[in-house]
C-alpha positions in Angstrom: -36.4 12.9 12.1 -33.9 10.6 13.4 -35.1 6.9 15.0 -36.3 7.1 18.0 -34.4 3.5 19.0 -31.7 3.5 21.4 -30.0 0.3 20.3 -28.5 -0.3 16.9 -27.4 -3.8 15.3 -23.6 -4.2 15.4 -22.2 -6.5 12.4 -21.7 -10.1 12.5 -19.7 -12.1 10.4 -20.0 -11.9 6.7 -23.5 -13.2 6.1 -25.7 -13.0 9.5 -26.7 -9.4 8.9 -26.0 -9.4 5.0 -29.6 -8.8 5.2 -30.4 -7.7 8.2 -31.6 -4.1 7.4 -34.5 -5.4 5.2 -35.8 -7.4 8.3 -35.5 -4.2 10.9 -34.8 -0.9 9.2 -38.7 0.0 8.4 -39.0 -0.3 12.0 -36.7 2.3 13.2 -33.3 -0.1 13.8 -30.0 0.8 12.5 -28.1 -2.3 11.6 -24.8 -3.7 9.8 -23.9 -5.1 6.5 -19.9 -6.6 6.4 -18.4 -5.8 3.0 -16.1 -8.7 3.2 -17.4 -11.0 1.0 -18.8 -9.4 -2.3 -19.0 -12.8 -3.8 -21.8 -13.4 -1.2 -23.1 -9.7 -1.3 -23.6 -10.9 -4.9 -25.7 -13.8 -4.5 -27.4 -12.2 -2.2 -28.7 -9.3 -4.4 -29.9 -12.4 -7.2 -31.8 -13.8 -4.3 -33.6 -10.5 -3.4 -33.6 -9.2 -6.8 -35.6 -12.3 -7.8 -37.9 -12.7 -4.6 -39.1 -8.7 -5.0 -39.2 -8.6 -8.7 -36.6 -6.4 -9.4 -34.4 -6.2 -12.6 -31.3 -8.3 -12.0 -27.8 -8.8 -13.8 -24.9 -10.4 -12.8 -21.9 -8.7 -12.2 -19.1 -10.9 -13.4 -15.8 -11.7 -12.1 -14.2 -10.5 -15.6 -15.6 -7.1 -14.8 -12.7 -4.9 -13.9 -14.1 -3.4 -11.3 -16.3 -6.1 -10.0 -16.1 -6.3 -5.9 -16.9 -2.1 -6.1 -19.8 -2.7 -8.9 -21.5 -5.7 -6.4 -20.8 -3.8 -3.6 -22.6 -0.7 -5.0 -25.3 -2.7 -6.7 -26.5 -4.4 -3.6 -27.0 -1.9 -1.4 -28.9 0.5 -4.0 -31.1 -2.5 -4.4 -31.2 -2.8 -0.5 -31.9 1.0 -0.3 -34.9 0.9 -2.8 -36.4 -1.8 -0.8 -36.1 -0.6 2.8 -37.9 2.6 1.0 -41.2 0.7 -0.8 -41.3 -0.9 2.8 -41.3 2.1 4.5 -43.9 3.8 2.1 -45.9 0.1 2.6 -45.9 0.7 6.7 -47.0 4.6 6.3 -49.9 3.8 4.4 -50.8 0.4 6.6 -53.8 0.9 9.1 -53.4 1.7 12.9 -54.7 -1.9 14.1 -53.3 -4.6 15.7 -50.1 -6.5 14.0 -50.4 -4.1 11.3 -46.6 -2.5 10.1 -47.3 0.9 11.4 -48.4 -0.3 15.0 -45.4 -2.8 15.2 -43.2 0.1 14.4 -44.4 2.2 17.4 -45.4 -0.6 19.6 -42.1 -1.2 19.7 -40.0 2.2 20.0 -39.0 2.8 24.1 -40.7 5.2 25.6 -40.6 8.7 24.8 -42.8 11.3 23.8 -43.4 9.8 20.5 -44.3 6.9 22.1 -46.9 8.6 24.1 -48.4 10.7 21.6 -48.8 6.9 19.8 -50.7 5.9 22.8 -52.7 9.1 22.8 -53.6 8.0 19.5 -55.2 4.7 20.5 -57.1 6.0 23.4 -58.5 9.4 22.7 -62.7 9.2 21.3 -62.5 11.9 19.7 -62.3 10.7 15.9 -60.9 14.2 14.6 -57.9 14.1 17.6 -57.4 10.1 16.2 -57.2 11.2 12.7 -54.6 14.3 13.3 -52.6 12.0 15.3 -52.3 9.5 12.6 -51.5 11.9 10.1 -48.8 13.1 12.2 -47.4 9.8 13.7 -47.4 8.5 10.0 -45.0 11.2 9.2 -43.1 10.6 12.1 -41.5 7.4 10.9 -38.2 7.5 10.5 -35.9 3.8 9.4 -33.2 2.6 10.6 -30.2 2.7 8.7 -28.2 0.7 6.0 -24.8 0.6 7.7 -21.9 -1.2 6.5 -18.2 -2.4 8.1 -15.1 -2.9 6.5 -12.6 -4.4 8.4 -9.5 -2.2 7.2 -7.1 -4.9 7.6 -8.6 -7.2 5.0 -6.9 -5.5 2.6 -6.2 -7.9 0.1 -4.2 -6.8 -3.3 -5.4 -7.5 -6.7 -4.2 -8.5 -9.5 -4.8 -9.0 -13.6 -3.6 -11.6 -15.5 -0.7 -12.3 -13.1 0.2 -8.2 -12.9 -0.7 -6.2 -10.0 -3.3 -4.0 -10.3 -2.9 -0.1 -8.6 -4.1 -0.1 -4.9 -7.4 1.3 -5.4 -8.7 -1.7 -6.5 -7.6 -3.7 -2.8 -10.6 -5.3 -1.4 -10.5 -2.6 1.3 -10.5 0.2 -1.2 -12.9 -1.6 -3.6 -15.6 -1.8 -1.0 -14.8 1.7 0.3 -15.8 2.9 -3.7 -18.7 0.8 -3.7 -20.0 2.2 -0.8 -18.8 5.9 -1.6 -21.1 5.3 -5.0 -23.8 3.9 -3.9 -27.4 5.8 -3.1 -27.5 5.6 0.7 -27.2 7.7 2.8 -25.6 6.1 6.0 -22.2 5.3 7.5 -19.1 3.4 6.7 -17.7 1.7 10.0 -14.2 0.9 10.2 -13.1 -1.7 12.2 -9.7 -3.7 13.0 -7.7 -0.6 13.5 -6.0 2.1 10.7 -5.7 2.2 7.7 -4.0 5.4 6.2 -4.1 4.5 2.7 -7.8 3.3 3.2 -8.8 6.6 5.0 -6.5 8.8 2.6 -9.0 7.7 -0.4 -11.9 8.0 1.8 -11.4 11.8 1.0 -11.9 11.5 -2.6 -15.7 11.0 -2.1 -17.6 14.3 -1.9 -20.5 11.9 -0.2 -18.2 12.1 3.1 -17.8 16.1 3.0 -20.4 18.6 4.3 -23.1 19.7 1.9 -24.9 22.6 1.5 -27.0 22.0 4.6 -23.7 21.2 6.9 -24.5 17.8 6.9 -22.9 14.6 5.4 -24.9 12.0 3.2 -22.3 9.4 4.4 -20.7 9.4 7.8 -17.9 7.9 9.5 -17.8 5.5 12.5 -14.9 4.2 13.8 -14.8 1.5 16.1 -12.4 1.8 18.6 -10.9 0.4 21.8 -9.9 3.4 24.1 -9.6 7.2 24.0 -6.1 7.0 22.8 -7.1 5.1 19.1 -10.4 7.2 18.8 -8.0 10.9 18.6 -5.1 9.6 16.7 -7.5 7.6 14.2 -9.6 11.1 14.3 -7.0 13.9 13.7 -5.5 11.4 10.8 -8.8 11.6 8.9 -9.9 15.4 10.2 -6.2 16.4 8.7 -8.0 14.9 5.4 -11.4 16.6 5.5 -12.7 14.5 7.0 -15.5 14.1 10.1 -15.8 10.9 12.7 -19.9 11.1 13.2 -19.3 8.1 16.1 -16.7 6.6 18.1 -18.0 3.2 18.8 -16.5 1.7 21.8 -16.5 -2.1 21.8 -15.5 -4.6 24.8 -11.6 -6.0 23.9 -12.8 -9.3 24.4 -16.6 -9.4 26.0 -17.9 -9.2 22.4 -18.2 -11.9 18.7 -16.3 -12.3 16.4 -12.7 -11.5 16.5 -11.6 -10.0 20.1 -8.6 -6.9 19.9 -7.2 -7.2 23.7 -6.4 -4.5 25.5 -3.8 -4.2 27.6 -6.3 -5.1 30.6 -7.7 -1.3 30.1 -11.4 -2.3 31.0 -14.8 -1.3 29.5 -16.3 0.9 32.1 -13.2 3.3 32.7 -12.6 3.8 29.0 -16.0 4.9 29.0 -15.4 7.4 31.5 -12.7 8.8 29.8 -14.9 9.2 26.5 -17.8 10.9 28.8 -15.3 13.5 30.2 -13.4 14.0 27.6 -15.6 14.0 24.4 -16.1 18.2 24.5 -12.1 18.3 23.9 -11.9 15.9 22.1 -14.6 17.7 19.5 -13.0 20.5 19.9 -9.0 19.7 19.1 -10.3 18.2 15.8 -12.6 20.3 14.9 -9.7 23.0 14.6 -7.9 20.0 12.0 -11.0 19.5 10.3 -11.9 23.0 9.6 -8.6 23.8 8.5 -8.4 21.1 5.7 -11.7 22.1 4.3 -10.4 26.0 4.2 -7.4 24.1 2.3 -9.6 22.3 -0.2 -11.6 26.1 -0.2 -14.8 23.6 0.3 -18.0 25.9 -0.2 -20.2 25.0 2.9 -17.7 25.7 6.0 -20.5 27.8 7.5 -23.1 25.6 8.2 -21.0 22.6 9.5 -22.2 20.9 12.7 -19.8 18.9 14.6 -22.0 16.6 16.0 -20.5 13.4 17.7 -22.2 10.1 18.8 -20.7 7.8 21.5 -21.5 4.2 21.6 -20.6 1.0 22.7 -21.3 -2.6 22.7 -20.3 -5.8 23.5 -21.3 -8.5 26.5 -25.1 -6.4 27.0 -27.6 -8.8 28.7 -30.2 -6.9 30.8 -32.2 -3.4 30.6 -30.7 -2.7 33.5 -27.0 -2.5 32.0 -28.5 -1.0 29.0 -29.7 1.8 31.3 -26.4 2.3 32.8 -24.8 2.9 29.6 -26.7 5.1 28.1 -27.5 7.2 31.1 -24.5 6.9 33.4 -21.8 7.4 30.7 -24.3 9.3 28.3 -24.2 7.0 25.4 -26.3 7.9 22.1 -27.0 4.2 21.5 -25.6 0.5 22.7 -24.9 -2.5 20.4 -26.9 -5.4 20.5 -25.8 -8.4 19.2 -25.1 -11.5 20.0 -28.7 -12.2 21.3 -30.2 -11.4 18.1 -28.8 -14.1 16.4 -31.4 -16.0 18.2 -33.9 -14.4 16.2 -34.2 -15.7 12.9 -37.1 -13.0 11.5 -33.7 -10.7 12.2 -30.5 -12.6 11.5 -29.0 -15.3 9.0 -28.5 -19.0 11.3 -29.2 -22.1 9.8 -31.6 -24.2 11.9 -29.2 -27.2 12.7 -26.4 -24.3 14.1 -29.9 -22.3 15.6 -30.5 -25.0 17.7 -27.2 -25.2 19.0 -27.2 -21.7 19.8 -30.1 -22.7 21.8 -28.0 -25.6 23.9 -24.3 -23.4 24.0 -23.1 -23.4 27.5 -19.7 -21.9 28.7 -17.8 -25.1 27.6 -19.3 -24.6 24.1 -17.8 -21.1 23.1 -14.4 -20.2 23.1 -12.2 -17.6 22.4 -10.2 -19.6 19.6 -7.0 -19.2 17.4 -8.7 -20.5 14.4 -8.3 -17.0 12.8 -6.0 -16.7 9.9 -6.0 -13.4 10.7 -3.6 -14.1 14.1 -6.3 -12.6 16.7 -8.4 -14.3 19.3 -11.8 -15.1 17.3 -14.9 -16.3 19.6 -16.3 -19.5 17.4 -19.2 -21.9 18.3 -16.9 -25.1 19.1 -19.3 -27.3 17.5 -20.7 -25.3 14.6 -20.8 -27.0 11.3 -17.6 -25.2 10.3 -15.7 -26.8 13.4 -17.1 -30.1 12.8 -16.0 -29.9 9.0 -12.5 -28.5 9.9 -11.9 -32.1 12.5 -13.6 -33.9 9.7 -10.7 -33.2 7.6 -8.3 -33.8 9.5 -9.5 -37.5 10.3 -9.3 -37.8 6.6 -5.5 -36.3 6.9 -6.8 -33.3 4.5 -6.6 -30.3 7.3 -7.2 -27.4 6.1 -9.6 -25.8 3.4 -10.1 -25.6 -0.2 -10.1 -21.3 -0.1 -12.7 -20.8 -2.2 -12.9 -16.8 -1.9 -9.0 -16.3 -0.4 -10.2 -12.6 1.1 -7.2 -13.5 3.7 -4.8 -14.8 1.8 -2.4 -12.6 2.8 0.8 -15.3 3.7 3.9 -15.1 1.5 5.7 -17.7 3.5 5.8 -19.8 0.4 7.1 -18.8 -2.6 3.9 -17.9 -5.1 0.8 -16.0 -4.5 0.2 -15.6 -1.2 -2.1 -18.0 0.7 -4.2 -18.2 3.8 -3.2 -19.9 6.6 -6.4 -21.7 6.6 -5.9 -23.3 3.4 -5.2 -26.7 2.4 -2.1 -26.0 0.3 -1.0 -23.6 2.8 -1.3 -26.5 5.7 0.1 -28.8 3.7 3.1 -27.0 2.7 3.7 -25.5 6.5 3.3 -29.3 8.0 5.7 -30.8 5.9 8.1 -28.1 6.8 8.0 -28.6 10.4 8.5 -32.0 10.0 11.8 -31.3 9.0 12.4 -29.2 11.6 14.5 -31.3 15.1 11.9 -30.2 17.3 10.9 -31.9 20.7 8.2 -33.9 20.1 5.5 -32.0 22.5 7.0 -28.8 20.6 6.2 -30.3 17.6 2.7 -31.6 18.7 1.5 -27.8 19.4 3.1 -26.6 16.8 1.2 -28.9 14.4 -2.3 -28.4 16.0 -1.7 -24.4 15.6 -1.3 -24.5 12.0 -4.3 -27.1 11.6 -6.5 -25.2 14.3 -6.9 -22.8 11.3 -10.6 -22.2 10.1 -12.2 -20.7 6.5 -14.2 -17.6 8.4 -14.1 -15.7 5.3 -16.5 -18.1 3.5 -17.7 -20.3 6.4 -19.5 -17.0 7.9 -21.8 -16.9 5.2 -22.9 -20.3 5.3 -26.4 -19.4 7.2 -27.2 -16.7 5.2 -26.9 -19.2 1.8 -28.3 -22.4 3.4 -31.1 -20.6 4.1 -31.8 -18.7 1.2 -31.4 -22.3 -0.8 -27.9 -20.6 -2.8 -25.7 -23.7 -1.2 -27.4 -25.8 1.2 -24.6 -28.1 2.0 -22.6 -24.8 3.3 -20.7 -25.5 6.6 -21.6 -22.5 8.7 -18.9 -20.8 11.4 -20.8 -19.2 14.2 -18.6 -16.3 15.7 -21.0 -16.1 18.9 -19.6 -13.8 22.0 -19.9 -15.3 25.3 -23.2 -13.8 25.7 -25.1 -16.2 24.1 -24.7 -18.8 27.2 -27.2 -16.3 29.0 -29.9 -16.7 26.2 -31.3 -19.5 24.8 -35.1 -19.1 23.5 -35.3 -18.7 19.9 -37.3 -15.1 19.7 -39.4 -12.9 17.4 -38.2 -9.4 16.8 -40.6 -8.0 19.6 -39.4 -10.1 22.1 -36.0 -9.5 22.0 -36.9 -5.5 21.5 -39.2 -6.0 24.6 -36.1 -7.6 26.3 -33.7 -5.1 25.2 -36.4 -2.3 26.9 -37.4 -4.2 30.3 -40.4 -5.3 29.6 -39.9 -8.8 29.7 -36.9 -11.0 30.5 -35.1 -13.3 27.6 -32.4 -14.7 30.0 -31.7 -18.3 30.3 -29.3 -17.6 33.4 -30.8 -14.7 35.3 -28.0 -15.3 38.0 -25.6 -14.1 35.0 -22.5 -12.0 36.3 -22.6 -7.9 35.3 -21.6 -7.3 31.8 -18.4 -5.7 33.5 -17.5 -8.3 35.7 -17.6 -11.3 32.9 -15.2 -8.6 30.9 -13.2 -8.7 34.0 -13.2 -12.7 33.9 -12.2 -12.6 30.2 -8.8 -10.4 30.7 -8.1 -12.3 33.9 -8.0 -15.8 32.0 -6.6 -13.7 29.3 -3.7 -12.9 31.6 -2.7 -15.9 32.9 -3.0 -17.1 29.2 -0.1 -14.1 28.5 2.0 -15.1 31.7 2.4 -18.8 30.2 3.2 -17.3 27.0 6.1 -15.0 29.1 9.4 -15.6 26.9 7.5 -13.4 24.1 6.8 -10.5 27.0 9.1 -8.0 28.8 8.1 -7.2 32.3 7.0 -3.6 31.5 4.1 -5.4 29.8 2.6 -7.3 33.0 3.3 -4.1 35.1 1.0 -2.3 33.2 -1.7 -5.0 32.4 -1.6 -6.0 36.0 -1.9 -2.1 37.6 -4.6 -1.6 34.6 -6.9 -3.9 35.7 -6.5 -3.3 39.3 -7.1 0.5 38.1 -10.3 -0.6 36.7 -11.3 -2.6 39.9 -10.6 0.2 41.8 -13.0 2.3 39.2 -16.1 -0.4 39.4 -16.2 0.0 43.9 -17.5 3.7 43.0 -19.4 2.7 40.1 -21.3 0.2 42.6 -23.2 3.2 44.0 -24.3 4.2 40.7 -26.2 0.1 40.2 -29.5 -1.1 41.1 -29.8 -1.9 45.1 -29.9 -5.2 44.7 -26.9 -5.6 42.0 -24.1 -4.1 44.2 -23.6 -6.7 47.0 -23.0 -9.0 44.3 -21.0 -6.5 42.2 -18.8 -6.0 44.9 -18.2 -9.4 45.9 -17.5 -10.3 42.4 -15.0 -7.4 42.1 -13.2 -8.2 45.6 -12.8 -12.3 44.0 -11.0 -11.2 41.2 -9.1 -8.6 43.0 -7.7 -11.8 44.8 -7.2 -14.0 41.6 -5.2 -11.0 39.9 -2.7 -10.5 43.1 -2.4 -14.6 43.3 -1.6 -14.6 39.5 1.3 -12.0 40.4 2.8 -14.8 42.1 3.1 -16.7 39.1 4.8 -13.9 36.8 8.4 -14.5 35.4 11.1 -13.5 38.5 12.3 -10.9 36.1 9.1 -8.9 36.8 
């Protein structure tokens, strides 16, 4: 029986839900481990190893396989203990603030949920006693999901010689995964990867079984109709199945923020809504056609079931409830606001509490990613305050300790990151060489030193405060969301918020989830129309008549909000209207 939750736990950063599923899966939530940073995910399974008593040895770098081994290690280790915890909770009592009544007190309603409260208020001690048989094995956990960003991709190699691509981080954590014992799904992130996907078919765990269904399924998290069928017909030509398309905001979300090209949130949902039967449909023709190719033995009993989610900027029931209902989601993403909760995700206290202060002027959607996209970061995180640090001390940059995006081959040598202090150094003392204007030279300078170390930096709650490095300097990759919230919560609460029965919000005069998206690619376009000698006017025609599109969309939406949302909604939606045709103005006379 599936969870009975209609919220799952996106992913966020490299060490805030490295853990995560041992805090919420016995209770039904789905949540996300990253597979960035196995030298984390390493230290991680120690800690947890040691603190439940499990068998525990290292797996060392000199072990020629080693990111895949950690990878697969940890989560068989996680998987065995979500299971002892879920075998603890079915055999707890049915009173108060025991597991097995915190598991149901907190699933939304439904006819579980009411056969629970039958339970608790029927006198007849046979009834009780059925009931709890049956609720008992009812319970179903959340699952152990994990994320690859398929760009971070990084090439290995052995004693100075390359080693075959299989062993790329991308591909290593994809085998670790494939190998390991749970059963749960791979999100990819960040866009395709063909070579990534190609070896995704070499797994048997992500074909059909003899029961039609898969052990490990594939989520994709996309930005628009458009990347969810090319990304699907490249992998159903392969055998294989997309279980979810999971829709995220292009900049209304953590983390690092893929732009569209002002296509906005509530029309791309739209198009998934009407369009999801066709879109089954054209690849499950591919699909079933690769599998007759590979003569695989179960093509009778395959069910093309697909899920539709989406996350990103969700404050309030009440958008929650328009999601799921209005554009017939399976789930929504929560998560942001859980990294108030510290029973839930990894935040040091000194970067919890300013978490709990962040206002607009305190998050910001930053270059410091040596990826090259727009990453939302805490401006006055530990991280941040380490990265200036340096710099006073004329050392910018960082030390790399990990190098999962050293990807730059500006320099002749092994490629570096553009966060790294060698990489800094060498890139400032070019420029300085360069005849530059001197307020050229200025921004160029503060780009290359605006650099951050996310890849190690992410992971800095999750090892403060499991005692592995307490002097770690923690990045927080907050969305914009968090300015709403501001009470550090239990679990329940922030459940209970998620659900409407009680309110979490700091700012209860907060704009709609879709209007603050609207915000974000309206500053986001008058960011692009000062950058205009890199854009040709084709571009601003269609991100201008995009978001006007998806104005135009939102005034019938109104109808479909609460009574007292939609004077606002509207209002909100004709101010913007006004800013985008007074930004027109402003647009290169080429145009």
């Amino acid at each position: 029986m599936a969870s009975q939750h209609t919220f799952h736990i996106p992913v966020m950063g490299t060490g805030f839900t490295i853990d995560t599923p041992l805090k919420v899966a016995r209770y039904g939530i789905s949540s996300v481990i990253s597979l960035v940073d196995d030298v984390l995910i390493e230290q991680m399974r120690k800690f947890h190893s040691e603190k439940s008593g499990e068998p525990y040895q290292e797996i060392l770098n000199q072990d020629p396989d080693a990111r895949a081994h950690r990878i697969t290690a940890y989560l068989n280790l996680i998987h065995i203990l979500v299971q002892r915890q879920v075998q603890n909770l079915k055999s707890s009592p049915f009173e108060p603030g025991s597991e097995i009544t915190r598991y149901y007190e907190m699933l939304p309603e439904s006819d579980l949920k009411q056969m629970y409260q039958r339970m608790g208020t029927t006198s007849d001690i046979h009834e009780k006693i059925q009931l709890q048989d049956l609720l008992r094995s009812l319970v179903a956990p959340g699952t152990i999901d994990v994320n690859i960003m398929t760009k971070v991709d990084r090439p290995r190699t052995s004693n100075g010689e390359p080693l075959p691509h299989e062993f790329s981080d991308a591909m290593s954590a994809l085998r670790g995964f494939a190998k390991s014992s749970v059963e749960s799904s791979i999100i990819f992130s960040a866009g395709m990867n063909q070579r990534l996907y190609s070896y995704a078919a070499q797994f048997e765990d992500f074909l059909p079984d003899e029961n039609g269904t898969f052990k490990k399924q594939i989520i994709l998290k996309v930005s628009d109709y458009r990347s969810a069928e090319i990304q699907g017909k490249f992998l159903a030509k392969r055998g294989l199945w997309v279980s979810e398309y999971r829709i995220e905001s292009g900049l209304n979300c953590g983390g690092h923020a893929f732009a569209t090209q002002g296509y906005l949130m509530g029309p791309i949902l739209d198009e998934f809504k009407r369009r999801k039967g066709e879109l089954i449909e054209k690849l499950k023709v591919i699909f079933w056609k690769a599998l007759e190719d590979r003569k695989w033995r179960f093509l009778k009993r395959i069910t093309h079931k697909v899920r539709i989610t989406a996350q990103g900027g969700i404050g309030t029931f009440n958008e929650d409830q328009l999601l799921l209902k209005n554009f017939e989601l399976d789930s929504t993403g929560w998560g942001t606001p859980f990294l108030l909760v510290p029973e839930v995700t990894c935040v040091d206290a000194a970067n919890l509490q300013k978490l709990t202060l962040a206002t607009e002027s305190d998050v910001t959607l930053s270059n410091c990613s040596p990826l090259g996209v727009p990453f939302w970061t805490l401006r006055n995180s530990e991280s941040e305050e380490a990265r200036l640090r340096r710099i006073q001390e004329n050392k910018p940059g960082s030390l790399c300790p990990k190098g999962f995006l050293a990807s730059n081959s500006e320099f002749e040598g092994v490629p570096l990151c553009t966060a790294s202090r060698v990489y800094q150094k060498l890139k400032l003392e070019q420029i300085s060489k360069e005849p530059l204007p001197d307020a050229e030279l200025s921004a160029t300078r503060e780009n290359i030193i605006a650099k951050s170390c996310i890849c190690h930096d992410l992971g800095g709650g999750a090892t403060i405060n499991s005692g592995i490095d307490l002097n770690a300097t923690t990045a927080i990759c907050c969305g914009p969301n968090i300015v709403n919230f501001s009470k550090i919560a239990t679990l329940e609460e922030m459940v209970g918020h998620i659900y409407g029965r009680l309110s979490l919000l700091r700012n209860s005069n907060r704009p709609h989830m879709f209007i603050k998206e609207l915000e974000l690619y309206v500053d986001y376009f008058r960011q692009e129309i000062k950058k205009s000698r890199n854009k040709v006017s084709t571009y601003f025609q269609d991100y201008l008549k995009n978001l006007l599109s998806g104005i135009e969309y939102y005034k019938k939406l109104a109808r479909e909000l609460k009574i007292e949302e939609q004077e606002r909604f509207l209002n909100d939606l004709a101010k913007f209207h006004a800013e985008i045709l007074k930004l027109t103005s402003e647009i290169p006379c080429n145009i």
